[in-house]
Each structure stands twice: as C-alpha cells, then as structure tokens.
N, C-alpha and C positions, 0 to 999 in steps of 0.2 A: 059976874057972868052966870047966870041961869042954865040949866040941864037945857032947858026948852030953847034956850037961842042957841046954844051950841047944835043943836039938832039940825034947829031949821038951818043956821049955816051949812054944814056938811050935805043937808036934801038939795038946798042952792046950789052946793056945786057940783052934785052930783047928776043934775040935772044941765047944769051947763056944761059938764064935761059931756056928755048923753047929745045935747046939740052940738057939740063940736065937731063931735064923730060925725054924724050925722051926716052934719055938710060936709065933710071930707069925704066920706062913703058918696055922696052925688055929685061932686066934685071931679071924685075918681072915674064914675061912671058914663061921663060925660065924652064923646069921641076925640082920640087927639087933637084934633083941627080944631074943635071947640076950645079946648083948655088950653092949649099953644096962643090963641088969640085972648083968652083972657088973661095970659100971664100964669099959667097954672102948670107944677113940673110936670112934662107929660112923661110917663115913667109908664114904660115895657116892660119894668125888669120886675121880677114876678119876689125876688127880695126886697126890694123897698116896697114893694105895696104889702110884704107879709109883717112889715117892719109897723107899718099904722096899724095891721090887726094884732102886734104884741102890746104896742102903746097906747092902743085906743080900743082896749076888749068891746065885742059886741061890732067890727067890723070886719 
C-alpha cells in the first residue's frame, strides 16, 4: 500500500462524506409537505436537526 493510495483514499471519502452532507443539508431544506411525500423525516425539532450539524460538520 503506497503513501499516495492511502491519500487519494481518505480525499475519496472525504469528498463523499462533503456529498453526503450536502444532500441532507437540501433535503432538510425542502418544505415539510415536500419531504413527508418523499418519505423524508420531517423534523421540527431544532435537536435532531443540530444532531446532522454534530455529525455531519459543515451543516
């Protein structure tokens, strides 16, 4: 295993973890009546959404 594959693995996932957010962030954003109809938790409660911004810094 090579310095340089271990790198580009870690930039891989640190960019997919970067997407992930991402769409959770627009997912969130989305009006309840939208997210209810796609199946999406619709969450009021001002703790679980502070709960994606512990777990998912950058949201």
């Amino acid at each position: 295993m090579s310095i340089m594959g271990s790198i580009g693995r870690y930039g891989a996932a640190i960019r997919k973890a970067h997407r992930n957010a991402r769409s959770i962030r627009h997912l969130n954003s989305l009006p309840p009546e939208i997210q209810k109809d796609i199946g999406w938790p619709v969450e009021n409660d001002a703790r679980a959404r502070s709960l994606y911004s512990t777990v998912l810094p950058g949201h």
